[in-house]
N, CA, C and O atoms as a GROMACS GRO file, in nm:
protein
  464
    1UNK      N    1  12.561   7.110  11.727
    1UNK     CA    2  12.648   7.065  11.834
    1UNK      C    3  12.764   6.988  11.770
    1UNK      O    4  12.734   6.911  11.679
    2UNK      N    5  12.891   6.998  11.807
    2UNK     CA    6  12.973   6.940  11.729
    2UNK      C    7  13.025   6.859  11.860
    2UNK      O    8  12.998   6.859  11.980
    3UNK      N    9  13.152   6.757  11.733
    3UNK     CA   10  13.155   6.629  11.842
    3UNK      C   11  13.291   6.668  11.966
    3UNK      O   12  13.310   6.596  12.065
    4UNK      N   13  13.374   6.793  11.936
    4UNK     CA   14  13.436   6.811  12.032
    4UNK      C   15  13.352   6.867  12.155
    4UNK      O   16  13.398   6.847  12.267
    5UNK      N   17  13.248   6.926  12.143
    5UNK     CA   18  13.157   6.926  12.264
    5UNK      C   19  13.083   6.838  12.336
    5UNK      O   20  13.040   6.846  12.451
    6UNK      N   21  13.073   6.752  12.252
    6UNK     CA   22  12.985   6.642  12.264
    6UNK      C   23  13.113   6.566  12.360
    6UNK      O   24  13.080   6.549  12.478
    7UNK      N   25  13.183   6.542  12.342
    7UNK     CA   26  13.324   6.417  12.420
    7UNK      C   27  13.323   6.481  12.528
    7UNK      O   28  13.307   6.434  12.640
    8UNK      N   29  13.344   6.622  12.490
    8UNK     CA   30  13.388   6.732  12.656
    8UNK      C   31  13.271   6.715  12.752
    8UNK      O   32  13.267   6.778  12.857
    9UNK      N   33  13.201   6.652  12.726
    9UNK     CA   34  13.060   6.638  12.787
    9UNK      C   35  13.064   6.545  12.904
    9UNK      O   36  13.060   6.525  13.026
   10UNK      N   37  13.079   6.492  12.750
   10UNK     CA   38  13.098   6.302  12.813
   10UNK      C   39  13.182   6.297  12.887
   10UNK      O   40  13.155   6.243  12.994
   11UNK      N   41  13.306   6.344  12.870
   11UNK     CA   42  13.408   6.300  12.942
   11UNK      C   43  13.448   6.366  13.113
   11UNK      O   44  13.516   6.341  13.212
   12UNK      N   45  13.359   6.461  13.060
   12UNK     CA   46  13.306   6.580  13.229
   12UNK      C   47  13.255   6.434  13.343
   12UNK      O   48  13.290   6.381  13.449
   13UNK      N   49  13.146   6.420  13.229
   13UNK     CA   50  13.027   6.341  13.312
   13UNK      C   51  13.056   6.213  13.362
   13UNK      O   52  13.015   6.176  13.472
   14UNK      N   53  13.140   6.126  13.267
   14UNK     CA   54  13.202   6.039  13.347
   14UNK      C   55  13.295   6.010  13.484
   14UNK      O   56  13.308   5.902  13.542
   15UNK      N   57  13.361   6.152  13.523
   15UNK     CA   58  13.448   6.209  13.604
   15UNK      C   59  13.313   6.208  13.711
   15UNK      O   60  13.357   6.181  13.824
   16UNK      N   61  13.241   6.217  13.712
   16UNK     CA   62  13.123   6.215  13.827
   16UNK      C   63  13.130   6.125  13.940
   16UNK      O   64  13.107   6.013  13.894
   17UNK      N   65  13.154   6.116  14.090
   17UNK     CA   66  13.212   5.979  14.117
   17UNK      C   67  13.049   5.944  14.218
   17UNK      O   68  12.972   6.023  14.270
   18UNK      N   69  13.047   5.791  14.212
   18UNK     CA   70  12.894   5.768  14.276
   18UNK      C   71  12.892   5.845  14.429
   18UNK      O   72  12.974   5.878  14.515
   19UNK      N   73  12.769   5.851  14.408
   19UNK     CA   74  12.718   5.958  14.492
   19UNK      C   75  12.730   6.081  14.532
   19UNK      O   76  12.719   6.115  14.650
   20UNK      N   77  12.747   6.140  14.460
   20UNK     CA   78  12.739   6.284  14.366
   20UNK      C   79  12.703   6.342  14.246
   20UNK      O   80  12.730   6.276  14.146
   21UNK      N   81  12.643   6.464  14.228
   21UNK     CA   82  12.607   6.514  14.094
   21UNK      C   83  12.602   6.610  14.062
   21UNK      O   84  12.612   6.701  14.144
   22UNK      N   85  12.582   6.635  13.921
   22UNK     CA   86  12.591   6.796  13.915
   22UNK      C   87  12.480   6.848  13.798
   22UNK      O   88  12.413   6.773  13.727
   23UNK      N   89  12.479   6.954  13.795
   23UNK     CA   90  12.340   6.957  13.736
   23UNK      C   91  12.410   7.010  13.606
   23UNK      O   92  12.529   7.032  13.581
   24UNK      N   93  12.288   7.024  13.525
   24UNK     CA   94  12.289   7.058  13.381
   24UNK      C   95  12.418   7.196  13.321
   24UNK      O   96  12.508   7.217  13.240
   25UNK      N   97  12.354   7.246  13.412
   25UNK     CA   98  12.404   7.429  13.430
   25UNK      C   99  12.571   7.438  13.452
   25UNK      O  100  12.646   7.508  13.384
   26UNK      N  101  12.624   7.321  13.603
   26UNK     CA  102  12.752   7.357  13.612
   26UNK      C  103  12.814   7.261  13.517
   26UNK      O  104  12.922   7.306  13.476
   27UNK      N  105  12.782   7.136  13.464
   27UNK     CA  106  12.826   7.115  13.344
   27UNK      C  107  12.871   7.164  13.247
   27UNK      O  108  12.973   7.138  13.184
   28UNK      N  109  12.754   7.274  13.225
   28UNK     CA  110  12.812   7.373  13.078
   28UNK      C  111  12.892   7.440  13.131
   28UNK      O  112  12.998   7.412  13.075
   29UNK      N  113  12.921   7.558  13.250
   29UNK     CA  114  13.034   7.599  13.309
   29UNK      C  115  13.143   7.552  13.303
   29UNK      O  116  13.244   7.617  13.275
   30UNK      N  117  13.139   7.392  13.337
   30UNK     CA  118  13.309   7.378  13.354
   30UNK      C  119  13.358   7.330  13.208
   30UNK      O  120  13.478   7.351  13.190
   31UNK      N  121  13.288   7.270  13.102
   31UNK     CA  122  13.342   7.287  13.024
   31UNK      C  123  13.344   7.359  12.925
   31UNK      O  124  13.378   7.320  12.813
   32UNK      N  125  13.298   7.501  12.961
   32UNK     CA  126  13.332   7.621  12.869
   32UNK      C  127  13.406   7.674  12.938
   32UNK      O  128  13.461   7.771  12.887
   33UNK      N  129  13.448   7.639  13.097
   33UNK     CA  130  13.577   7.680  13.115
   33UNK      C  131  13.703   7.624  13.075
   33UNK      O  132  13.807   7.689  13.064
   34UNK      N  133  13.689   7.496  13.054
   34UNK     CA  134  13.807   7.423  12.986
   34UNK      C  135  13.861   7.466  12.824
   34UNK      O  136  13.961   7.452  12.753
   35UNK      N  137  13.736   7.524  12.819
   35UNK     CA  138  13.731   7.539  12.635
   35UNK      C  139  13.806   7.700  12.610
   35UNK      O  140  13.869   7.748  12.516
   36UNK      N  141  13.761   7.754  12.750
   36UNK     CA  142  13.826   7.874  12.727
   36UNK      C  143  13.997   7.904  12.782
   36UNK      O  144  14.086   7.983  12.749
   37UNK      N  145  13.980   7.779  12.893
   37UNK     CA  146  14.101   7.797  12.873
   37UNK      C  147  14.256   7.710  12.836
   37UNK      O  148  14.365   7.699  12.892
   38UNK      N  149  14.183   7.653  12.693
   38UNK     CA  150  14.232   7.592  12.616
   38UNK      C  151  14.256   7.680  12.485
   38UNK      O  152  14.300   7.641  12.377
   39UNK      N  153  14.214   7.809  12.522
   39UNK     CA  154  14.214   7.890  12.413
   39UNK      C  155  14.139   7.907  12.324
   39UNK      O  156  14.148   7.990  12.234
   40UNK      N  157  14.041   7.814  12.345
   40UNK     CA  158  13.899   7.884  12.260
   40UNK      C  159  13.772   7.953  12.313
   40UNK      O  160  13.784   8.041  12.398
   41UNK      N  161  13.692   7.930  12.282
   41UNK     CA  162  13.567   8.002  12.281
   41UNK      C  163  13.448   7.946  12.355
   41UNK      O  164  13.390   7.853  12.298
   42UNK      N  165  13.394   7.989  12.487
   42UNK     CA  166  13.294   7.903  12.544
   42UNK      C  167  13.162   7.880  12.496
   42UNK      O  168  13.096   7.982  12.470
   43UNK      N  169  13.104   7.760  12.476
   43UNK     CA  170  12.988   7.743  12.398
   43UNK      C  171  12.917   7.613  12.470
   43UNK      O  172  12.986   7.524  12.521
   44UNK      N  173  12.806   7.610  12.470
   44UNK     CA  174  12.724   7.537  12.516
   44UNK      C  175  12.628   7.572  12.646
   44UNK      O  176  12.701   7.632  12.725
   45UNK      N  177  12.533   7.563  12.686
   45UNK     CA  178  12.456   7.539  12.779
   45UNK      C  179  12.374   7.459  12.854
   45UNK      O  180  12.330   7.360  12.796
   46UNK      N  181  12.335   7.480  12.988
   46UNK     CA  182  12.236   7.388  13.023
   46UNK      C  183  12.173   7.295  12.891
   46UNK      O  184  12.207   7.179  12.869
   47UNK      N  185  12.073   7.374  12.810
   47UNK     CA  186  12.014   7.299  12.728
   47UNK      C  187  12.083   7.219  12.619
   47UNK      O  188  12.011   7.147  12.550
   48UNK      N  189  12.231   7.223  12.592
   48UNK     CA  190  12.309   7.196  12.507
   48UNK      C  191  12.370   7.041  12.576
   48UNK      O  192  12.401   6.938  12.515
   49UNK      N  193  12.373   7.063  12.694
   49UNK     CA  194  12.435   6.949  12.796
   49UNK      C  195  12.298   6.833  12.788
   49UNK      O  196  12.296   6.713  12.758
   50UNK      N  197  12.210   6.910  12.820
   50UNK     CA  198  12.064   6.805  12.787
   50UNK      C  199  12.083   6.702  12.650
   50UNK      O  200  12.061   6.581  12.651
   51UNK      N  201  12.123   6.770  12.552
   51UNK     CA  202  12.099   6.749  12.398
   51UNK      C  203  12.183   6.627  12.447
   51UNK      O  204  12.129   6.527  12.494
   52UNK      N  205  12.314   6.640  12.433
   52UNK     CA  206  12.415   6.578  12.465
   52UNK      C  207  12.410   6.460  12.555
   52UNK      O  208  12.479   6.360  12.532
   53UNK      N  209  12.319   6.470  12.672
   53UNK     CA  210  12.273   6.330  12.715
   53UNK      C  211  12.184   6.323  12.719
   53UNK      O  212  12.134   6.305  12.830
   54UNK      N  213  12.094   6.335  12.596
   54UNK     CA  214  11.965   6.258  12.543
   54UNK      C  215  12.070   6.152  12.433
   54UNK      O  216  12.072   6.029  12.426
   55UNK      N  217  12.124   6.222  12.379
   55UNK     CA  218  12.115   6.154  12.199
   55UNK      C  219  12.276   6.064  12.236
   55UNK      O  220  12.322   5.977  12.163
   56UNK      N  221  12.347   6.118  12.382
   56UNK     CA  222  12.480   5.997  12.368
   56UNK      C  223  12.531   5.973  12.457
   56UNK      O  224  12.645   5.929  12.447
   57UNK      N  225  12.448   5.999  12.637
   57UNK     CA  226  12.528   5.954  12.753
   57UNK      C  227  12.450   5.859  12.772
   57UNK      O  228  12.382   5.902  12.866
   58UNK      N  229  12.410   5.755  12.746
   58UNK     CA  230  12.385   5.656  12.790
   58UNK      C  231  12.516   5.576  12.858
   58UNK      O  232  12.518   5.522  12.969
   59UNK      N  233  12.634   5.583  12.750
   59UNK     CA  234  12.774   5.516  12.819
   59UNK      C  235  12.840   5.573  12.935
   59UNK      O  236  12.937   5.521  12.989
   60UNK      N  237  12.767   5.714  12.982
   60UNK     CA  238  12.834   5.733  13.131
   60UNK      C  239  12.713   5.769  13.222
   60UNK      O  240  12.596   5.764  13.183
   61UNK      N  241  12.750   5.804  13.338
   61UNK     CA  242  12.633   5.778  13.450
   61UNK      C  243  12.561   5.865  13.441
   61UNK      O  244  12.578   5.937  13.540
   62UNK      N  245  12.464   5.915  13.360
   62UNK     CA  246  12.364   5.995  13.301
   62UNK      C  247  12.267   6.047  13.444
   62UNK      O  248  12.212   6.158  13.447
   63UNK      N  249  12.263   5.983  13.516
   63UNK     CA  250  12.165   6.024  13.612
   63UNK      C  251  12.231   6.097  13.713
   63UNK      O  252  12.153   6.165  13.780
   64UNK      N  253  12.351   6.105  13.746
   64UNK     CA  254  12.468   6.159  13.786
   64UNK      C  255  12.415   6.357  13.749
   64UNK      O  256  12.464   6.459  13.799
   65UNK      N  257  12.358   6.350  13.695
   65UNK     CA  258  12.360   6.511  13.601
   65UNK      C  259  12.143   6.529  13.636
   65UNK      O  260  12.037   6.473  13.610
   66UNK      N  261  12.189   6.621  13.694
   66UNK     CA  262  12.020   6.662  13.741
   66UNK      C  263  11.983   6.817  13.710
   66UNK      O  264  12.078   6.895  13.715
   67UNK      N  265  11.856   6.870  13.680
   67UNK     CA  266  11.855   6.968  13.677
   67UNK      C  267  11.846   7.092  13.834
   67UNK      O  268  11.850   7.068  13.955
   68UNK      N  269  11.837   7.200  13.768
   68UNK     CA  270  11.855   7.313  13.876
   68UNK      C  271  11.815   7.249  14.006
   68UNK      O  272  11.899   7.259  14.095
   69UNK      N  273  11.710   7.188  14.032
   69UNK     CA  274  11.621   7.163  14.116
   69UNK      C  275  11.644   7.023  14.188
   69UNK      O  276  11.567   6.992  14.279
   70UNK      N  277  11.727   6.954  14.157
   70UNK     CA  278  11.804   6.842  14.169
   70UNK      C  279  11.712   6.722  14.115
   70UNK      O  280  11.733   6.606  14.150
   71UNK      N  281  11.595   6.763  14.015
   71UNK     CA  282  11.554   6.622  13.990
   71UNK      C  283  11.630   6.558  13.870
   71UNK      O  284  11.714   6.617  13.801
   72UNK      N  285  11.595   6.451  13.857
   72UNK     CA  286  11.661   6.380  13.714
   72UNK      C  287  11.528   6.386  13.612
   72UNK      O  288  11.412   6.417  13.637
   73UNK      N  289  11.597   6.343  13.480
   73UNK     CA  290  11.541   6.386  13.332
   73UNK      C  291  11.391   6.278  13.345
   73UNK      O  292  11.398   6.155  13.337
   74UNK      N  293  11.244   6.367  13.369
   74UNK     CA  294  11.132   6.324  13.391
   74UNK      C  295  11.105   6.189  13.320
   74UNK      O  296  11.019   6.106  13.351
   75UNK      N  297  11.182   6.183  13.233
   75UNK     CA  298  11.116   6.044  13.121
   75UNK      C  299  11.189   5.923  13.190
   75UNK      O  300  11.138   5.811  13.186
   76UNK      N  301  11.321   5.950  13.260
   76UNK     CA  302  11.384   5.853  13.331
   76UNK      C  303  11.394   5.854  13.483
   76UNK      O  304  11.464   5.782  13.556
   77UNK      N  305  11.322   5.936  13.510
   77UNK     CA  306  11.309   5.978  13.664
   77UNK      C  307  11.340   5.839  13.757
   77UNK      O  308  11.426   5.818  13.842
   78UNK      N  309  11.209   5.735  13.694
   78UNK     CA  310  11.276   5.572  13.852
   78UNK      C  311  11.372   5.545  13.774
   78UNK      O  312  11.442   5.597  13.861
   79UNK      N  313  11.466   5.506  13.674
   79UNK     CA  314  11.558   5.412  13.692
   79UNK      C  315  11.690   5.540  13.770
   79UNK      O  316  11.791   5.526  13.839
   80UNK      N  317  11.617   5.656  13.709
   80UNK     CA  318  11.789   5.715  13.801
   80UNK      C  319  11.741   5.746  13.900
   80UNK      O  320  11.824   5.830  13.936
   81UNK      N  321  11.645   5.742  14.000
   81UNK     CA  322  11.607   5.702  14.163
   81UNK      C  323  11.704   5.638  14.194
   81UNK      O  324  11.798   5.653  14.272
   82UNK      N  325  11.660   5.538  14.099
   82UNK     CA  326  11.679   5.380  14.170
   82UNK      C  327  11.843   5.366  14.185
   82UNK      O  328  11.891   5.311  14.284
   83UNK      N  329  11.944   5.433  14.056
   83UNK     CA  330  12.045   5.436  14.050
   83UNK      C  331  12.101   5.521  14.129
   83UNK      O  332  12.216   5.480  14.148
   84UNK      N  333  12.082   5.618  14.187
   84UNK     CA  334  12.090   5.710  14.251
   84UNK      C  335  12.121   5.670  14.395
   84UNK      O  336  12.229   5.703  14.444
   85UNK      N  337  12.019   5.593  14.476
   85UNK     CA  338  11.982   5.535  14.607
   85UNK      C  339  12.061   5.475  14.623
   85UNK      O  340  12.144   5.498  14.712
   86UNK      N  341  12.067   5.352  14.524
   86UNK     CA  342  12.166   5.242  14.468
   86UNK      C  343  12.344   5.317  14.521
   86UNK      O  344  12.422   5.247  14.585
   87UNK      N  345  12.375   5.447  14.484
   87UNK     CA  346  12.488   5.505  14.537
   87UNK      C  347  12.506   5.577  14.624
   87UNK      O  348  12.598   5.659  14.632
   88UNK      N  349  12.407   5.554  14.716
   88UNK     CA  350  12.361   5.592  14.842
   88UNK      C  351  12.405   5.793  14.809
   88UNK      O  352  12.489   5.845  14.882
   89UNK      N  353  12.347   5.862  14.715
   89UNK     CA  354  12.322   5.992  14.674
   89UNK      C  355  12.264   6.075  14.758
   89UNK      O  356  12.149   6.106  14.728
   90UNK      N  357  12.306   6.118  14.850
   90UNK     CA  358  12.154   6.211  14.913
   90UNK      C  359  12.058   6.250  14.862
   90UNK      O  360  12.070   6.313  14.757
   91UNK      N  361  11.972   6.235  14.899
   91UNK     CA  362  11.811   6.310  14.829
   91UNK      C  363  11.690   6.348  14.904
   91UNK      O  364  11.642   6.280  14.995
   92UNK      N  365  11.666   6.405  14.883
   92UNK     CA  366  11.560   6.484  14.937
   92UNK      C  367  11.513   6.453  15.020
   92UNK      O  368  11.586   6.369  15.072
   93UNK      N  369  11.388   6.472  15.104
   93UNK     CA  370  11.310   6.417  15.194
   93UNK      C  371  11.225   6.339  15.154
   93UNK      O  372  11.222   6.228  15.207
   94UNK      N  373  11.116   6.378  15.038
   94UNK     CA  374  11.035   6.284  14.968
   94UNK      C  375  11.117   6.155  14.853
   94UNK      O  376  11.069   6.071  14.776
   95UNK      N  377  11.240   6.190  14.885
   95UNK     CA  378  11.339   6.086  14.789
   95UNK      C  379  11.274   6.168  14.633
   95UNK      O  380  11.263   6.065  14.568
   96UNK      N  381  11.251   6.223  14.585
   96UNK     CA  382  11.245   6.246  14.444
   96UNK      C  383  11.351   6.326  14.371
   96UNK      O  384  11.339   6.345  14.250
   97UNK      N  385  11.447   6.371  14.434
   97UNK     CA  386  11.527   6.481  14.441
   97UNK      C  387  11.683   6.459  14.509
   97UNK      O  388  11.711   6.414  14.620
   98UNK      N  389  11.778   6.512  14.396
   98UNK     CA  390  11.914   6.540  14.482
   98UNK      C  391  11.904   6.618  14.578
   98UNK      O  392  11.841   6.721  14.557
   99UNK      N  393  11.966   6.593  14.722
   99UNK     CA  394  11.981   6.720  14.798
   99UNK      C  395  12.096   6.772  14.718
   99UNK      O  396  12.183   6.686  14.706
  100UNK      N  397  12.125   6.898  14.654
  100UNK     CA  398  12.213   6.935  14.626
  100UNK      C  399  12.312   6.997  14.691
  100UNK      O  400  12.419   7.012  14.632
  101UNK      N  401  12.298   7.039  14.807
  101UNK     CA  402  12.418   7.129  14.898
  101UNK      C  403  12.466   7.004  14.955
  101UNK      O  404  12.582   7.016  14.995
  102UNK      N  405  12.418   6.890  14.973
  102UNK     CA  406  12.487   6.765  15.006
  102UNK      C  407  12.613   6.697  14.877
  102UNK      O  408  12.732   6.674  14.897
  103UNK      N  409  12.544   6.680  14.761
  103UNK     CA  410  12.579   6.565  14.678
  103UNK      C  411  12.659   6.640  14.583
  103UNK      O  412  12.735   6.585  14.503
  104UNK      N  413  12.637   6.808  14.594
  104UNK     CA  414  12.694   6.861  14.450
  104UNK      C  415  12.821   6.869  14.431
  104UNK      O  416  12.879   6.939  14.514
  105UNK      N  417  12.901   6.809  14.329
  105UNK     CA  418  13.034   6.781  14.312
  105UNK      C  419  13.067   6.902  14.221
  105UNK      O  420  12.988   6.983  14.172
  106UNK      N  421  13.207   6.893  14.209
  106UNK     CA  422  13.274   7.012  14.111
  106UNK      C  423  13.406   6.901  14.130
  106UNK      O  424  13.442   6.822  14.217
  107UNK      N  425  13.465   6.954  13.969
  107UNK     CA  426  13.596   6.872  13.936
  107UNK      C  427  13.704   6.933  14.043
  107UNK      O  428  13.685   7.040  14.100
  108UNK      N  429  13.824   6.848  14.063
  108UNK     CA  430  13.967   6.907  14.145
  108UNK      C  431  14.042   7.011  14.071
  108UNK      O  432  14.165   7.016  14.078
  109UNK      N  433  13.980   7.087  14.006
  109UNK     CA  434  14.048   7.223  13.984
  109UNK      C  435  13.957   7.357  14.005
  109UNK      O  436  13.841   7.396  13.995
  110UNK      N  437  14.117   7.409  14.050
  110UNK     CA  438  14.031   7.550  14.102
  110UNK      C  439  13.964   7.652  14.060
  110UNK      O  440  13.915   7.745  14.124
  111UNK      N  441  13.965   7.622  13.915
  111UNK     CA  442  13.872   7.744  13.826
  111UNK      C  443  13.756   7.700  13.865
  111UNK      O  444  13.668   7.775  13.905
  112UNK      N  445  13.738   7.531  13.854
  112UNK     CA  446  13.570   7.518  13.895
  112UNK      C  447  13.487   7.528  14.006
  112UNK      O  448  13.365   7.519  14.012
  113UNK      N  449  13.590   7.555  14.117
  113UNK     CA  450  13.506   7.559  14.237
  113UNK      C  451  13.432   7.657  14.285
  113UNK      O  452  13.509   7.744  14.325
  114UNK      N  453  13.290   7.697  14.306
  114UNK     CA  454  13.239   7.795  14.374
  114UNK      C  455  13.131   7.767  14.229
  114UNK      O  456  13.012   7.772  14.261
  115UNK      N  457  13.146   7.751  14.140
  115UNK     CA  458  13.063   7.793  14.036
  115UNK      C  459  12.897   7.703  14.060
  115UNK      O  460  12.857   7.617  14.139
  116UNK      N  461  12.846   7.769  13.961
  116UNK     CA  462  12.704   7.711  13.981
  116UNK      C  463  12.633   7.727  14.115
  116UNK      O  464  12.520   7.681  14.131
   0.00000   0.00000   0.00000
């Protein structure tokens, strides 16, 4: 993983505004759409976006980013509840879970919308 993917990450994920999120998957989408159309080459995935906030989003709202299913990363599951609620996030019925057709965000450009 190199560190221009690694920032594009970060810097996606920080753009996240409270109470909303997006999951693993359209993460890697929008910024292999940026990458591509910046003239390079799209790279990364779901699991690549994981890597990326295990080992260095702690400095942006990490819980903000859920998988397919809208839960957050099992090892941190209550504090990003808690952070979550905290931004009044929609979630599920049993609260364990983003509602996602509620909360799911996409950046203000139009390549990204519809995706994921």
């Amino acid at each position: 993983m190199d560190d221009e993917y690694l920032e594009a990450v970060l810097d996606l994920v920080a753009t996240i505004p409270p109470g909303r999120a997006m999951t693993y998957g359209t993460v890697a989408e929008v910024v292999a759409e940026r990458f591509v159309a910046a003239g390079g080459r799209a790279r990364g995935g779901p699991r690549q976006v994981g890597q990326v906030m295990a080992r260095a989003g702690s400095g942006v709202p990490w819980w903000r980013v859920v998988n397919a299913a809208g839960a957050p990363p099992a090892r941190h599951a209550t504090r990003a509840l808690t952070e979550l609620r905290g931004e009044r996030t929609p979630l599920s019925a049993d609260g364990t879970r983003v509602a996602l057709r509620r909360a799911i965000w996409f950046p203000d450009e139009p390549s990204a919308h519809g995706t994921g």
